[in-house]
N, C-alpha and C positions, 0 to 999 in steps of 0.2 A: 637317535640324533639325526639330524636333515647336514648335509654339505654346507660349506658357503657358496656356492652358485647357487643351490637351490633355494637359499635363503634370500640372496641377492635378488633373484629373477622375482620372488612372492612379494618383497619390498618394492619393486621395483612397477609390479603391477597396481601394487597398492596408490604408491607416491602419483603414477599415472591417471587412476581416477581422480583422487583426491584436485589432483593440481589443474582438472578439468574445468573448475570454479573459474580458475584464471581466463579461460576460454571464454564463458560467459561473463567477463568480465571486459576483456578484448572485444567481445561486440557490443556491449552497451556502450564503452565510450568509444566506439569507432564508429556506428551508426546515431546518428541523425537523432532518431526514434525508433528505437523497434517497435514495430507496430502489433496490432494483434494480432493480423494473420500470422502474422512468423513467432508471437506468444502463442499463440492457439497451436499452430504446426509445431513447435518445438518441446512444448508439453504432453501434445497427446504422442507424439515418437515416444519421448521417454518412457511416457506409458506403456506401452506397446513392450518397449526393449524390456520391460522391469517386469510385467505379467508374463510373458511368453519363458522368459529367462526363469522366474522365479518356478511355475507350476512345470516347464518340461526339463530344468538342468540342475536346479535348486533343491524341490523339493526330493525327485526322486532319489538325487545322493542321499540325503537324509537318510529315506527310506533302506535305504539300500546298509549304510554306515552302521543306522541300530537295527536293523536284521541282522548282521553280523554281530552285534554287542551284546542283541537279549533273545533273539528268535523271532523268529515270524511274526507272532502275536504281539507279545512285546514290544519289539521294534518300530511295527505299525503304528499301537495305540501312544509310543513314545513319541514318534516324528510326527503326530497331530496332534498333542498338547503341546509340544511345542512350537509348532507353528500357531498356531493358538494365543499361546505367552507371548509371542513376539509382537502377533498384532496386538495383544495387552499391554506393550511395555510403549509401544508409541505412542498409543491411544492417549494413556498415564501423560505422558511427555508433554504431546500434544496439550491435553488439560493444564499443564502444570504451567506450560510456558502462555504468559499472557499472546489473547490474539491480536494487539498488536503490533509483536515482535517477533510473532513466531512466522519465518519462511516457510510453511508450511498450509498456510493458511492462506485464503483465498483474499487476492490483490494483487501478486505478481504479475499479473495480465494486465494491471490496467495501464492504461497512457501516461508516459515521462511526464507529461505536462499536466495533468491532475495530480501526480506522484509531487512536483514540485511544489506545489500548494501545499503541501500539507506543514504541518508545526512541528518544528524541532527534528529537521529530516536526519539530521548530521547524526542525532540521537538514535533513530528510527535506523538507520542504516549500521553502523554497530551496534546494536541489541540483535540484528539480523544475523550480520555474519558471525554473532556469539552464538544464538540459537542455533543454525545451520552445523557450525562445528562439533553442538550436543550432539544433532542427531548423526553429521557424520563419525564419530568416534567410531561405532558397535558395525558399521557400514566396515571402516579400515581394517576391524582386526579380522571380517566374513571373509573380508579376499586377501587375506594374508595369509589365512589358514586353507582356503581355498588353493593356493598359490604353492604351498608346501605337497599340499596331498594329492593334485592333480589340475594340471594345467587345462585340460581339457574344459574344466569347470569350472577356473578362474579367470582363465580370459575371456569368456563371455559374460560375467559377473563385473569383472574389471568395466568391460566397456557400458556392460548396462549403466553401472553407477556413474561410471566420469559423461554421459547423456544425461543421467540426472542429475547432475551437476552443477549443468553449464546454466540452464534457467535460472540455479540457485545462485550461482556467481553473479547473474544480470540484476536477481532480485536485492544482490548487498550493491552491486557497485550504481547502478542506476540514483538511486537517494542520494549517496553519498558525493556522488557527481554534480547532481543540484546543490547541495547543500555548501560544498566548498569551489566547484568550478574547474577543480583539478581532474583532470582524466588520469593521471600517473597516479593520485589517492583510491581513487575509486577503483582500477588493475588491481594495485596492490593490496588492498584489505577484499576485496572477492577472492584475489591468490593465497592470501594467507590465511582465510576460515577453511579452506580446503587441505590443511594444512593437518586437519584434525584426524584424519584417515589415515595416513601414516603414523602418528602419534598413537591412533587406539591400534593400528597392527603390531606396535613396539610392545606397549605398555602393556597390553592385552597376550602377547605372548610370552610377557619375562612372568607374568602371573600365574597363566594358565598352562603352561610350558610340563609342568611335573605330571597336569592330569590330562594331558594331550594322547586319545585313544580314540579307535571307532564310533563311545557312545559323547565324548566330549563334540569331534568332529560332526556326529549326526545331528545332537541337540542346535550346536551352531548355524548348520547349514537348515534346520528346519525355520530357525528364530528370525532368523536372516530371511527368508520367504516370506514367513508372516510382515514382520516389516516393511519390504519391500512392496504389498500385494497391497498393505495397509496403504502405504501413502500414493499408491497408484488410484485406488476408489476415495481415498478419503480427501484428496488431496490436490494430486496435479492433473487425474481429471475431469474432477468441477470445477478448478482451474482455467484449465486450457477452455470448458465450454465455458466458464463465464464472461471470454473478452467475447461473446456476440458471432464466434468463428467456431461454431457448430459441427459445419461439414469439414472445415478444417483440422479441428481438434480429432475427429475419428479418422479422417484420413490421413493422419499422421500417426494415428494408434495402429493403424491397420500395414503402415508401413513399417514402423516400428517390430511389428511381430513379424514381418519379413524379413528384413533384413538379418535379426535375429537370429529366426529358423535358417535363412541360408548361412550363416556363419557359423553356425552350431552345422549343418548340413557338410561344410567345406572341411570342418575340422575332423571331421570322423576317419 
């Protein structure tokens, strides 16, 4: 059984990322236009934070959790199939959710003002932050469970995601801003798809609570990689190079892995 402060402190990292959305949501109706370079910059960071995080802090727990659950051999061949599954289970996702509603899907970079053009934005902007809050579910309950078993490897986790967040929060609240005029609507529905991370670290714990052990822990923190590595190629950065800001988008990936590494570097 975990304390309540320790429980409080895993919730507490979780609601943090999660409510990151809000952040990117605070700058789409605070700026003007976010332009590409700062879509381009702000994509390829993420990137950056979410590869470095997932293959040096992520994956090795894994490895580490089912070496301890099945052996050396086992363990191994355990935390690469599931890392595996996980980049399968987004993939899945991704197919499943049409692409024009899925936040994952290349457009978030483009210009408010082509964004505004489009038909039925109001529509287009909540299918978003509904999409967003799928994939963030499996997201809330990685750093909730992260958050229990060692801090070390949930606050780096924590901040990767609430980085990947924030673009996502631009990408509900930006439509939604054209489409009604309201900046206070547009805040609050990016704040509240973010909403979904806390909810899958609830729901996702009263479930899996009873088989919560090293190889539970391991498979998680493998799934969780795959995912996270997934939508870094697959997603925010073809992303970030499609707004036209090339050198931007890797210069902000490349910062992204620093900042990162030194955080992880500061923590030891």
């Amino acid at each position: 059984m975990y304390d309540l402060p320790t429980v409080l402190t895993a919730f507490g990292l979780t609601l943090f990322a999660g409510l990151a959305t809000g952040i990117g949501g605070l700058i789409a109706v605070m700026k003007n236009n976010p332009g590409r370079r700062f879509m381009a910059g702000a994509l390829g960071f993420s990137t950056g934070v979410m590869l470095y995080v997932s293959f040096m802090e992520i994956l090795p727990k894994a490895f580490e959790e089912l070496t301890v659950a099945w052996g050396e051999r086992g363990g191994s061949w355990g935390a690469v199939a599931a890392f595996f599954v996980g980049i399968g289970v987004i993939a899945l996702i991704d197919r499943l959710v049409p692409e024009p509603i899925n936040p994952h899907e290349r457009g978030i970079g483009e210009d408010p003002q082509k964004a505004a053009q489009r038909r039925r934005m109001m529509k287009m902007g909540m299918f978003t932050a509904g999409a967003i809050a799928i994939h963030n579910f499996p997201e809330g309950f990685a750093t909730f469970i992260a958050g229990l078993e060692d801090l070390t490897v949930a606050v780096p986790v924590a901040v990767a995601i609430a980085i990947h967040n924030i673009p996502e929060g631009v990408a509900v609240a930006v439509p939604i801003r054209q489409a009604t005029g309201s900046r206070l609507r547009a805040f609050t529905w990016s704040t509240v798809s973010g909403l979904a991370e806390p909810a899958g670290a609830l729901i996702g714990f009263a479930l899996l609570m009873p088989f919560l052990g090293p190889a539970t822990l391991g498979l998680s923190f493998a799934t969780i990689a795959g995912i996270m590595v997934f939508i870094c190629l697959d997603e925010l950065l073809p992303t970030a190079v499609s707004t036209g800001r090339h050198h931007t988008a890797i210069y902000g990936l490349i910062a992204g892995m620093g900042v990162m590494a030194a955080s992880l570097l500061l923590m030891m």
